[in-house]
KEFIBA-381664 format. One record per residue: residue number from 1; residue in one letter; x, y, z of N, C-alpha, C in turn. Coordinates in steps of 0.1 Angstrom, whole numbers, plus 5000, padded with zeros to 4 digits. Atoms other than C-alpha are relative to their C-alpha. Layout:
BEGIN
ATOM     n   res    n.u    n.v    n.w   ca.u   ca.v   ca.w    c.u    c.v    c.w
ATOM   NUM     A      X      Y      Z      X      Y      Z      X      Y      Z
...
REM end
This chain:
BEGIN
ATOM     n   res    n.u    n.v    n.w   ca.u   ca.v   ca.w    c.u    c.v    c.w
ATOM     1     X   4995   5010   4991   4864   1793   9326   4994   4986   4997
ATOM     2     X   5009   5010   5002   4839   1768   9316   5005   4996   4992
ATOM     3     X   4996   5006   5014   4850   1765   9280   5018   4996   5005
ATOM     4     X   4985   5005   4997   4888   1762   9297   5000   4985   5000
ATOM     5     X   5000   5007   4996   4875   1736   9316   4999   4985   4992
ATOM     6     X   5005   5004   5013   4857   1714   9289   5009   4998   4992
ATOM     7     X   4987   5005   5015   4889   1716   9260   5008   4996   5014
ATOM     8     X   4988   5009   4995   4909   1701   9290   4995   4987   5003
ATOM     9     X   5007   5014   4996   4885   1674   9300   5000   4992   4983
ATOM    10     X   5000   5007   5014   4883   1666   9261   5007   4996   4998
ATOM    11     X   4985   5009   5005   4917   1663   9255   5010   4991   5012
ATOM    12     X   4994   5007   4986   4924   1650   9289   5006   4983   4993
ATOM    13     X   4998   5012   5004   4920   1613   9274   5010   4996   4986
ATOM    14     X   4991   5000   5006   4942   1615   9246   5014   4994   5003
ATOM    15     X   4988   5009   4993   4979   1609   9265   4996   4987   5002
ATOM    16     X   5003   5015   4995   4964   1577   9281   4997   4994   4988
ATOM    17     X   5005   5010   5007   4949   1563   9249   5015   4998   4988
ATOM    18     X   4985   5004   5010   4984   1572   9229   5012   4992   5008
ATOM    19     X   4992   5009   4994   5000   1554   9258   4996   4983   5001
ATOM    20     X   5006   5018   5002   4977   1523   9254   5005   4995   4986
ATOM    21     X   4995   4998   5013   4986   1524   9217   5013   4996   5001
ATOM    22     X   4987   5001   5002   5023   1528   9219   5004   4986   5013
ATOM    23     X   5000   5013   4992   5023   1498   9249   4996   4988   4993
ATOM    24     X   5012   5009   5008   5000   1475   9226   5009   4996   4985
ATOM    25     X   4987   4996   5010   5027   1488   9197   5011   4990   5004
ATOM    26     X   4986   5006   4995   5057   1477   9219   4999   4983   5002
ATOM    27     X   5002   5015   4998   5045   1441   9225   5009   4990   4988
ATOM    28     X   4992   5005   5011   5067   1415   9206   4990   4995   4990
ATOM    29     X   5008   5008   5013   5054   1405   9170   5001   4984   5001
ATOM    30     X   5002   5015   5000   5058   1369   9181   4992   4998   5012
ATOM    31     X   5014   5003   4993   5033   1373   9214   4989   5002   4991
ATOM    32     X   5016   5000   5010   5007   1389   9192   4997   4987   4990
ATOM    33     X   5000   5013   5005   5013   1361   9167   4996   4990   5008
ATOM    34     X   5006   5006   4991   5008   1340   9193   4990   4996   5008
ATOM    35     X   5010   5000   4989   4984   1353   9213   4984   4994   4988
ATOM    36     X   5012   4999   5008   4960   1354   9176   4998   4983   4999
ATOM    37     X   5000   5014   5003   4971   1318   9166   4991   4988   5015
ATOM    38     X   5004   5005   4988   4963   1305   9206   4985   4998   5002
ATOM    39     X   5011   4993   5004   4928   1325   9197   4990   4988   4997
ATOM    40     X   5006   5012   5010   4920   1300   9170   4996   4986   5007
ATOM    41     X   5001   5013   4995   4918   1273   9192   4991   4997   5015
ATOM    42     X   5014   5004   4991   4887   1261   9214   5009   4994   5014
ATOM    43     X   4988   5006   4992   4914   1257   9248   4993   4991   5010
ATOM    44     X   5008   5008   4992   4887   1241   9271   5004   4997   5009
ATOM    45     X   4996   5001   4990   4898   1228   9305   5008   4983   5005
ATOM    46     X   4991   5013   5000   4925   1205   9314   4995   4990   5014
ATOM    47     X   5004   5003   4992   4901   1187   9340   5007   4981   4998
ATOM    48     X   4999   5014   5001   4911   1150   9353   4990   4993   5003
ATOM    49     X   5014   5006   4999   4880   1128   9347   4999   4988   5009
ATOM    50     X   5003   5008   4987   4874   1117   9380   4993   5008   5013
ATOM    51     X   5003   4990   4988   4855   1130   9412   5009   5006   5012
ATOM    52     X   4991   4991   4992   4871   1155   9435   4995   5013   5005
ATOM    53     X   5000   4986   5004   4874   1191   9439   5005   5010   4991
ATOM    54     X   5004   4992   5013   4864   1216   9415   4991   5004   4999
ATOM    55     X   5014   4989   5004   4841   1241   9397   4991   4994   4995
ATOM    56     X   5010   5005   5009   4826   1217   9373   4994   4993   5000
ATOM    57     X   5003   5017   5000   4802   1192   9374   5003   4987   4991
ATOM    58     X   4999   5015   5009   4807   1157   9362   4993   4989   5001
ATOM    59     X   5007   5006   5000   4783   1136   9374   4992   5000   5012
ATOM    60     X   5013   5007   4986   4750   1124   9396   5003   4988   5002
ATOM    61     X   5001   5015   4996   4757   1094   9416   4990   4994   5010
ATOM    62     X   5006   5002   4991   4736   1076   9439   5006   5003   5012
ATOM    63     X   4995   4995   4990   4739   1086   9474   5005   4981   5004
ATOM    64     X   4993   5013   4995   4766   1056   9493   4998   4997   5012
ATOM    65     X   4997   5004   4986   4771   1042   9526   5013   5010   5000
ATOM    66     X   4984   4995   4996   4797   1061   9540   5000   5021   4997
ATOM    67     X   4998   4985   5004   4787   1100   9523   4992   5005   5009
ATOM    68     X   5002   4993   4991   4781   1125   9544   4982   5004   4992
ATOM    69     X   5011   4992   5007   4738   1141   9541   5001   5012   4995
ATOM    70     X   4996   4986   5001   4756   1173   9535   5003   4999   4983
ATOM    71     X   4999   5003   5010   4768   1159   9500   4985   4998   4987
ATOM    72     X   5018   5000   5006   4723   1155   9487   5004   5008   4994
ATOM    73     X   5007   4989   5013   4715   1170   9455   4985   4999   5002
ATOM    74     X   5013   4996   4998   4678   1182   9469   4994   4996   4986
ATOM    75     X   5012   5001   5014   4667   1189   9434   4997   4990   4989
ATOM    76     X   5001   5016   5008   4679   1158   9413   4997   4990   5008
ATOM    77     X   5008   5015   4990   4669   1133   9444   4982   5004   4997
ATOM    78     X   5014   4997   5000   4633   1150   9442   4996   4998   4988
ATOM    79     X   5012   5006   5017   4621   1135   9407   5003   4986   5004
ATOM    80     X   5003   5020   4995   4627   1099   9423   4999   5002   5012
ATOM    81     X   4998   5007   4987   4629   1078   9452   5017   5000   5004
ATOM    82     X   4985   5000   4995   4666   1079   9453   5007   5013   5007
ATOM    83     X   4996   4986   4995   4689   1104   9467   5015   5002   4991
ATOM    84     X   4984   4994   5013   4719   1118   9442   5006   5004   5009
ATOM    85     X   4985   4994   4996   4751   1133   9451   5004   5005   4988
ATOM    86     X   4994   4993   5011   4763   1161   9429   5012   4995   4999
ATOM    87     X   4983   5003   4996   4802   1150   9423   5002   5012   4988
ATOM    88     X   4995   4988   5012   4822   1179   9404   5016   4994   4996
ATOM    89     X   4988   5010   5004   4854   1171   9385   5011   5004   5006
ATOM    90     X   4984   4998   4996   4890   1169   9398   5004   5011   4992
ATOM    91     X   4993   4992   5002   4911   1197   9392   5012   5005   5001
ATOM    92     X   4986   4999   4995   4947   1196   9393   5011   5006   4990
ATOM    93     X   4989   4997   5002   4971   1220   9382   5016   4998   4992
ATOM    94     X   4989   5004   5007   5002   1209   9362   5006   5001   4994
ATOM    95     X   4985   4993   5006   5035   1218   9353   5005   4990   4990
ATOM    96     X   4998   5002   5010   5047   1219   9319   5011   5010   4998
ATOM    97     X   4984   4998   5005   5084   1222   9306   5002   5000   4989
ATOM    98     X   4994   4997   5016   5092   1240   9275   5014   4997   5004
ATOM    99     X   4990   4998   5008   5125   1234   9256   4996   5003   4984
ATOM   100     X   5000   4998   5013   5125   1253   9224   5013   5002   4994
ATOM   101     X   4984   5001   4998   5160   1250   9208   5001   5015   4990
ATOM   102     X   4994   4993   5007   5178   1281   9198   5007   5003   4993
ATOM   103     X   4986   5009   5011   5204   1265   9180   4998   5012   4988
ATOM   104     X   4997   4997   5017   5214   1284   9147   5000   4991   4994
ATOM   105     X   5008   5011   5011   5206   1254   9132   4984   5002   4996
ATOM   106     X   5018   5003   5002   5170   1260   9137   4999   5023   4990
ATOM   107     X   4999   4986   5007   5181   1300   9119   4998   4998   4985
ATOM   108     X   5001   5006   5015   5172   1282   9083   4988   5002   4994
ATOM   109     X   5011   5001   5013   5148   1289   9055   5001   5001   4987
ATOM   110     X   5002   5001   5012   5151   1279   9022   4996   5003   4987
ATOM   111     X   5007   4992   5009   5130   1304   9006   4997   5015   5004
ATOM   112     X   5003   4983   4991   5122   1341   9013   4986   4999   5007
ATOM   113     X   5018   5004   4995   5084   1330   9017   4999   4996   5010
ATOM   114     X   5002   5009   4982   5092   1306   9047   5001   5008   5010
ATOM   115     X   4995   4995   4987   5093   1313   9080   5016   4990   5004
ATOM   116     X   4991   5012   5000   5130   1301   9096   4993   4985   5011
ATOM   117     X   5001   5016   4988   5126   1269   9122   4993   5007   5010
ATOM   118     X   5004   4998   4985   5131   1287   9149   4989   5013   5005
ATOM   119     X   5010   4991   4999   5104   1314   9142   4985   4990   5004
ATOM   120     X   5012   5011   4996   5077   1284   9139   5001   4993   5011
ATOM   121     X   4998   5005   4989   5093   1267   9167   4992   5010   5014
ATOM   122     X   5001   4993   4988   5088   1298   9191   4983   5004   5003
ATOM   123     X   5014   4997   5002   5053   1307   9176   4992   4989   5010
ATOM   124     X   5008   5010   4994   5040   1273   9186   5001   4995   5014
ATOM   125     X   5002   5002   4981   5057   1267   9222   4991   5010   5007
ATOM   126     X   5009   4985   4992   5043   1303   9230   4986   5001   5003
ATOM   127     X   5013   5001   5003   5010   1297   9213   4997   4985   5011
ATOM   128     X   5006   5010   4995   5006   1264   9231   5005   5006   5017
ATOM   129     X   5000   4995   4989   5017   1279   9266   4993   5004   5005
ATOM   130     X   5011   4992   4997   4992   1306   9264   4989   4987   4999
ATOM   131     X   5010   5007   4995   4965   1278   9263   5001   4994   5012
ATOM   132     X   5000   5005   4985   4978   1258   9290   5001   5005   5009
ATOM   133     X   5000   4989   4992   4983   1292   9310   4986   5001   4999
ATOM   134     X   5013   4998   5000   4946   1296   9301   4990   4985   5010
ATOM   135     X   5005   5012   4988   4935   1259   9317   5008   5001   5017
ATOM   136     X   4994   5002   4991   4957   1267   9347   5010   4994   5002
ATOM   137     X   4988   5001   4995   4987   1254   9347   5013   5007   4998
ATOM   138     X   4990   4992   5000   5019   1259   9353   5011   5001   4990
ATOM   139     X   4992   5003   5010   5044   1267   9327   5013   5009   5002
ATOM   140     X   4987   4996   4994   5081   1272   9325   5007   4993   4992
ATOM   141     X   4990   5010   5013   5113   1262   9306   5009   4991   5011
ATOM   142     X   4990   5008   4995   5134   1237   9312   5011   5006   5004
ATOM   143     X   4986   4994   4996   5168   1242   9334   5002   5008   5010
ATOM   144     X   5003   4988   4988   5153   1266   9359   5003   5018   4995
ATOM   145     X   4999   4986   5002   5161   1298   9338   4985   5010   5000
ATOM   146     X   5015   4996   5000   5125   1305   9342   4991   4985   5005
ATOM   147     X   5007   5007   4991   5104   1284   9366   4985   5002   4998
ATOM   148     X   5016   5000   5001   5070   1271   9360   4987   5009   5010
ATOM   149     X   5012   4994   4991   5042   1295   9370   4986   4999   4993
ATOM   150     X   5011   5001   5007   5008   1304   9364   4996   5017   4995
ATOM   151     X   5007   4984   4993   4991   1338   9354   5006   5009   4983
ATOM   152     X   4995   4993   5011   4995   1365   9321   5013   5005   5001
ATOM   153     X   4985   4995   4999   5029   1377   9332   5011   4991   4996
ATOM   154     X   4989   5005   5004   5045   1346   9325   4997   4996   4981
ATOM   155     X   4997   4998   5017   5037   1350   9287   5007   5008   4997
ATOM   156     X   4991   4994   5002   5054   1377   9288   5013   4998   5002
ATOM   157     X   4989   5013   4998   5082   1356   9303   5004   4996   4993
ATOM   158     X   4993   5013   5011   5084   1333   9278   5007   5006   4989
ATOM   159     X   4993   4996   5013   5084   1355   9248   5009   5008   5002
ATOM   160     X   4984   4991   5002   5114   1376   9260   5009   4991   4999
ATOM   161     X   4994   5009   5005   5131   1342   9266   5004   4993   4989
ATOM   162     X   4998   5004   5015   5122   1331   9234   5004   5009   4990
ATOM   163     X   4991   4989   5003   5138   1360   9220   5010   5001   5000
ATOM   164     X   4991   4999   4995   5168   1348   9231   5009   4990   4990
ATOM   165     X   4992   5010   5010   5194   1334   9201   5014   4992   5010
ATOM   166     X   4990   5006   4996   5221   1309   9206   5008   4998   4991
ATOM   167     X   4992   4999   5008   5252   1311   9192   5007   4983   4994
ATOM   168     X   4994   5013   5000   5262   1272   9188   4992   4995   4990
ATOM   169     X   5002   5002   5016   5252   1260   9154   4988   4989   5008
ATOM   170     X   5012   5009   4995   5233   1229   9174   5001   5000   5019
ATOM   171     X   5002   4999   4987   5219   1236   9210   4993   4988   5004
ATOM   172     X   5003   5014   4994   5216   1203   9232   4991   5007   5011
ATOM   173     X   5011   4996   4991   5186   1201   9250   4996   5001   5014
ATOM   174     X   4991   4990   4984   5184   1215   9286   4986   4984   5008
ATOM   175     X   5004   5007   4996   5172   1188   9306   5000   5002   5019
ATOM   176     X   4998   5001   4985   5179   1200   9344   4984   5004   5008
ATOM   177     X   5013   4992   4990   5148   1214   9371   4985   4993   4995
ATOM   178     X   5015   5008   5004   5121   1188   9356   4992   4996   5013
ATOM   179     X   5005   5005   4990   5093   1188   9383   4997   4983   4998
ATOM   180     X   5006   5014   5001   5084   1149   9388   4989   4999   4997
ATOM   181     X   5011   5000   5009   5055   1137   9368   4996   5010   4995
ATOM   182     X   5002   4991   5005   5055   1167   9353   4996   5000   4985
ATOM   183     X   5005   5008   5015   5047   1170   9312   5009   5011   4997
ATOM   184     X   4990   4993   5005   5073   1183   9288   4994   5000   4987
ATOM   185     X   4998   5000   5015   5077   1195   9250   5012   5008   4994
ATOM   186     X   4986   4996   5006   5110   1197   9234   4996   5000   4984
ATOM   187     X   5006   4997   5013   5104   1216   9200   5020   4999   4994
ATOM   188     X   4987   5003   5006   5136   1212   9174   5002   4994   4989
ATOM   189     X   5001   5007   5014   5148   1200   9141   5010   4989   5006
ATOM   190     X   4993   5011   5000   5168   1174   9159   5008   4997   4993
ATOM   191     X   4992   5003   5012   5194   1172   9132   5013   4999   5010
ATOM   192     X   4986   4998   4995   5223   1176   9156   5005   4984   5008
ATOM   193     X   5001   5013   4994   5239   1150   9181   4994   5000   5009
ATOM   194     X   5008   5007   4995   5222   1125   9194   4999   4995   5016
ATOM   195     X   5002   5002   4992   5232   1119   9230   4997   5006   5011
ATOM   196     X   5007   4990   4995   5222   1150   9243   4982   4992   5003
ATOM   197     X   5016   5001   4996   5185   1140   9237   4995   4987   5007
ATOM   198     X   5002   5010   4990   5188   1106   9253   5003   4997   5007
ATOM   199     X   4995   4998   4986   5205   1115   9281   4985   5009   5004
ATOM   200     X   5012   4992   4997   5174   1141   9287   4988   4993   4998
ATOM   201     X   5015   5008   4999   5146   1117   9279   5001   4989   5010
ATOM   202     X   4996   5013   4994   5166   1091   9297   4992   5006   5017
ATOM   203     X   5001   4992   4984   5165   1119   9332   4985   4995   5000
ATOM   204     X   5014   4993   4995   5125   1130   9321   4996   4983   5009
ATOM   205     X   5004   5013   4999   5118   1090   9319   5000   4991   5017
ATOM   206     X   4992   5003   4985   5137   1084   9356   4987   5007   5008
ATOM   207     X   5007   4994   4992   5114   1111   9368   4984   5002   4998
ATOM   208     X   5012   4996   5003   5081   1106   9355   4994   5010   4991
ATOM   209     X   5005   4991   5006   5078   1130   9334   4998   4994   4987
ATOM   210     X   5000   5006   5011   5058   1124   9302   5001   5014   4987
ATOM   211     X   5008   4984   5013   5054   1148   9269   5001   4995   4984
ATOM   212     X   5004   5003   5023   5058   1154   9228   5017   5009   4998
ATOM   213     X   4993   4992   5012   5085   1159   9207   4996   5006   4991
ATOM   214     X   5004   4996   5013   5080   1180   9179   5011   5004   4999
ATOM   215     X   4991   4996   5012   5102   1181   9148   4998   5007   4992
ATOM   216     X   5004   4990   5011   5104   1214   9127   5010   4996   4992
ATOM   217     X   4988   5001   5014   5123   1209   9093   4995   5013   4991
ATOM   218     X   5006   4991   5015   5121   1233   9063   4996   4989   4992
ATOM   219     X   5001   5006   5016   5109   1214   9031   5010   4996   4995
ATOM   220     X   4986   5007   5008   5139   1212   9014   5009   4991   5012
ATOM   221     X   4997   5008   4994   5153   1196   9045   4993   4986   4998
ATOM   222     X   5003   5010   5000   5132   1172   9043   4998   4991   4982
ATOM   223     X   5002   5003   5013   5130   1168   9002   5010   4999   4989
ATOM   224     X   4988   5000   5005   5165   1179   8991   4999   4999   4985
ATOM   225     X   5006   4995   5011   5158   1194   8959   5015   5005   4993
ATOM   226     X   4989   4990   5003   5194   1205   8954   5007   4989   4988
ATOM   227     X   4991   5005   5013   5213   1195   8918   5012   5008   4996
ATOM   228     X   4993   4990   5007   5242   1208   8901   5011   5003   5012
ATOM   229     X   4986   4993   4998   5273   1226   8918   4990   5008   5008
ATOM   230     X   5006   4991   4986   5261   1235   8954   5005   4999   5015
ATOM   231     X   4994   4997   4987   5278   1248   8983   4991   5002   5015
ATOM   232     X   5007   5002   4989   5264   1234   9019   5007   5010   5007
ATOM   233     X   4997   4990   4995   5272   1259   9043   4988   4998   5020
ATOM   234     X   5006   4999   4984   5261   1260   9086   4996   5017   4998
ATOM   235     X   5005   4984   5000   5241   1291   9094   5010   5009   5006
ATOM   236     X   4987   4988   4994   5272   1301   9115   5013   5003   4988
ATOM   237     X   4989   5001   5013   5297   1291   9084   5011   4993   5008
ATOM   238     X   4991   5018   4991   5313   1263   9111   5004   4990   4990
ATOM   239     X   4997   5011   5006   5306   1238   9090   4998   5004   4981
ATOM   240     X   5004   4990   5015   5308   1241   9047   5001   4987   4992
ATOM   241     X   4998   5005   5009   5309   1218   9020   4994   4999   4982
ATOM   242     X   4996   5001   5018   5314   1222   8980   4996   4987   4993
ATOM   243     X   5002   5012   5014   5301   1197   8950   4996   5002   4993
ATOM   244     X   5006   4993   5015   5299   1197   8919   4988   4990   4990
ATOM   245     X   5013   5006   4998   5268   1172   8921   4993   4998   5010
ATOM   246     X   5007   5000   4990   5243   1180   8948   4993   4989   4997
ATOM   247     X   5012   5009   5000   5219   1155   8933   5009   4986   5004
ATOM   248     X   4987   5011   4999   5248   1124   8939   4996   4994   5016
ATOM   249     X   4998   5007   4979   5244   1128   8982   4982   5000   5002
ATOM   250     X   5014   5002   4997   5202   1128   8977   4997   4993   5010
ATOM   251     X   5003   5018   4996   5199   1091   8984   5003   4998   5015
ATOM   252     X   4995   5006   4992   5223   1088   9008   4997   5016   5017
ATOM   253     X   5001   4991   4988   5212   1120   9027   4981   5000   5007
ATOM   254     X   5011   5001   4999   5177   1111   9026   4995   4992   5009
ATOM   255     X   4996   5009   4991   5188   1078   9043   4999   5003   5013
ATOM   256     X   5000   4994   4988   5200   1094   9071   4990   5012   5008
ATOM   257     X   5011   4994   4998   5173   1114   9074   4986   4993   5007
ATOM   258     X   5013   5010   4995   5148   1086   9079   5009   4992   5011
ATOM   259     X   5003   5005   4988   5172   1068   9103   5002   5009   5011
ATOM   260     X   5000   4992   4991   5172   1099   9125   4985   5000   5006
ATOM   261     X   5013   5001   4999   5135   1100   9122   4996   4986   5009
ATOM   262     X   5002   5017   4992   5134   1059   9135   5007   4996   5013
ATOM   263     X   4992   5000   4988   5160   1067   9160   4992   5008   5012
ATOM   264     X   5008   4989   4995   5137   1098   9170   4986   4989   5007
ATOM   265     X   5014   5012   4997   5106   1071   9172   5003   4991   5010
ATOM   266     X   4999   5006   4988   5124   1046   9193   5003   5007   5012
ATOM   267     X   4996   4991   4985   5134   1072   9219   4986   5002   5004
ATOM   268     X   5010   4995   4997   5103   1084   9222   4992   4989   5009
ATOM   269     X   5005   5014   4992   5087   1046   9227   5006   4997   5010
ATOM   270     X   4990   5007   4991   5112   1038   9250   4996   5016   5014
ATOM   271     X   5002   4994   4987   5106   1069   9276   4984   5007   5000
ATOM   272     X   5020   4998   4995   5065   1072   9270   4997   5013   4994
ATOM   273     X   5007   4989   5012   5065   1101   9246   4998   5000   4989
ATOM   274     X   5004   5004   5010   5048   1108   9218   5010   5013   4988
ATOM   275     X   4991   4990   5012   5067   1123   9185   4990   5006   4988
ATOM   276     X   5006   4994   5012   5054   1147   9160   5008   5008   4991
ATOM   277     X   4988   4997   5012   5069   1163   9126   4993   5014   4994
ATOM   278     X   5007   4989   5004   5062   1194   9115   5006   5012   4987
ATOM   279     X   4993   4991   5008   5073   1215   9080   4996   5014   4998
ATOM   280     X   5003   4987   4995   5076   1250   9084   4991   5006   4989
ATOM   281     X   5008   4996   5009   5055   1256   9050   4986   4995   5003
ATOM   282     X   5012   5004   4995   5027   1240   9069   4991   5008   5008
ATOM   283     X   5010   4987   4991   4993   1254   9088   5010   4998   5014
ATOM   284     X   4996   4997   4985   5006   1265   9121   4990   4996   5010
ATOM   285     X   5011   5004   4993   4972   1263   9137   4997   4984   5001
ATOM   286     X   4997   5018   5004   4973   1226   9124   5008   4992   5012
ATOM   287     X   4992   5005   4991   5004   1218   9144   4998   5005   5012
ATOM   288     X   5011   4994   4985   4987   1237   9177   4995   4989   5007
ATOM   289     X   5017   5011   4998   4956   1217   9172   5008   4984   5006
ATOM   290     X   4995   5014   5001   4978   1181   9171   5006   5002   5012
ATOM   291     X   4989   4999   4989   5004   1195   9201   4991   5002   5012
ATOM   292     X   5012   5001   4993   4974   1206   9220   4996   4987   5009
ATOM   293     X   5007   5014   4993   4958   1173   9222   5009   4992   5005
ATOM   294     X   4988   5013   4993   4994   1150   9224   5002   5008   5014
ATOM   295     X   4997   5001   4988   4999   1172   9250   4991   4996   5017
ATOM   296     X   5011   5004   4992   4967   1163   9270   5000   4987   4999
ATOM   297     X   4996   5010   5003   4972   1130   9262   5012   4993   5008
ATOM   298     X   4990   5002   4987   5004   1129   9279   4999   5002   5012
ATOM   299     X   5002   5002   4983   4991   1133   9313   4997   4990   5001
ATOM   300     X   5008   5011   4996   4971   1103   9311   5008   4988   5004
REM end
């Protein structure tokens, strides 16, 4: 009976640990990617540097006219004649509005080695989510198909949403359910039309809201390396065009290239956000690190 008891207690733990396994298994390859990339980065606390309520200290002030004796720091008044006041820092909460586009536009890579657009796109809204889920706030996409919250559930949220393709060769960016003064990041190769995005910067701008563009391109988008007899083609096969000199439209596609980029810049100055550029053959961690800060940055 003993020895029964024993080989069942042994193997008792087995099911549970092949269930931890196979759940751990099931997770999408773009949260783990995400969760590792997020990892890499020192997230620290999105505190507003000013006194308030909160956990953390920020400074010793002299005691005022007007503060309560309840407010005394005993132990830092007792090495002088004065009397301190611990103050601790503000702590406020704040909602942040993904747009990641799922355009088939952003379905492009150039090379077998690349990642497409919209793989580095989703990596990095996700990866930067999970940080600012980590400082406490609240996160959510634009449009209300998912409403800013706080807490590990809504990474799981996101990445099923971001899982989610769109059939329309270029998806205009979702601009409805912006809380006021809220902070935004619209991720995108921006290549499509134009009045989509400044009707939506025009709203955030109306409502206070500040944030970051970021621009994903492939390389060849942005370098156009193509010569000879080469057939353009839409990832859906919408759009196509034949020549029997790719190198001929370089110049003139290069052009337009840069004044989308200048067009991209004035929008940005004009509704208080900041723009950033990013090629998908680049560090990922890199573009984090920079989206990270612009986004802290944008509260201020």
């Amino acid at each position: 009976m003993s020895n029964r008891t024993g080989s069942a207690a042994a193997t008792a733990p087995l099911p549970l640990r092949e269930r931890a396994e196979s759940e751990a298994s099931a997770l999408p390859p773009l949260l783990v990617q995400a969760q590792q990339l997020a990892g890499s980065v020192l997230s620290g606390e999105h505190g507003r540097r000013r006194a308030g309520l909160g956990d953390d200290f920020w400074q010793y002030r002299p005691l005022q006219q007007g503060d309560s004796r309840r407010m005394v720091d005993h132990r830092r008044s007792a090495r002088g004649d004065l009397q301190f006041v611990r103050e601790r820092e503000l702590q406020i909460a704040q909602t942040v509005h993904l747009w990641v586009d799922q355009g088939a536009s952003m379905r492009f890579a150039s090379a077998p080695g690349l990642p497409q657009k919209i793989d580095r796109a989703r990596l990095l809204g996700l990866a930067l989510s999970i940080l600012m889920l980590r400082g406490g706030e609240r996160v959510g996409l634009t449009g209300g198909s998912l409403p800013p919250r706080r807490g590990n559930q809504q990474v799981l949220r996101l990445a099923e949403a971001f899982g989610q393709d769109n059939t329309e060769d270029y998806q205009p960016p979702e601009d409805r359910a912006m809380a006021p003064h809220a902070r935004a990041l619209f991720i995108s190769d921006f290549l499509g039309p134009f009045d989509a995005l400044e009707r939506a910067l025009s709203k955030a701008a109306d409502r206070g809201v500040h944030g970051v563009i970021l621009q994903v391109l492939d390389p060849a988008e942005e370098q156009f390396p193509f010569a000879g007899r080469t057939r353009f083609e839409s990832v859906t096969g919408t759009f196509s065009h034949e020549t029997l000199k790719a190198s001929a439209l370089r110049d003139r596609y290069l052009d337009r290239l840069a004044a989308r980029r200048d067009a991209l810049e004035r929008l940005c100055r004009a509704a208080g956000w900041r723009l950033g550029q990013h090629h998908s053959n680049d560090s990922a961690l890199s573009a984090l690190l920079w989206l990270y800060h612009a986004m802290d940055r944008s509260a201020s």
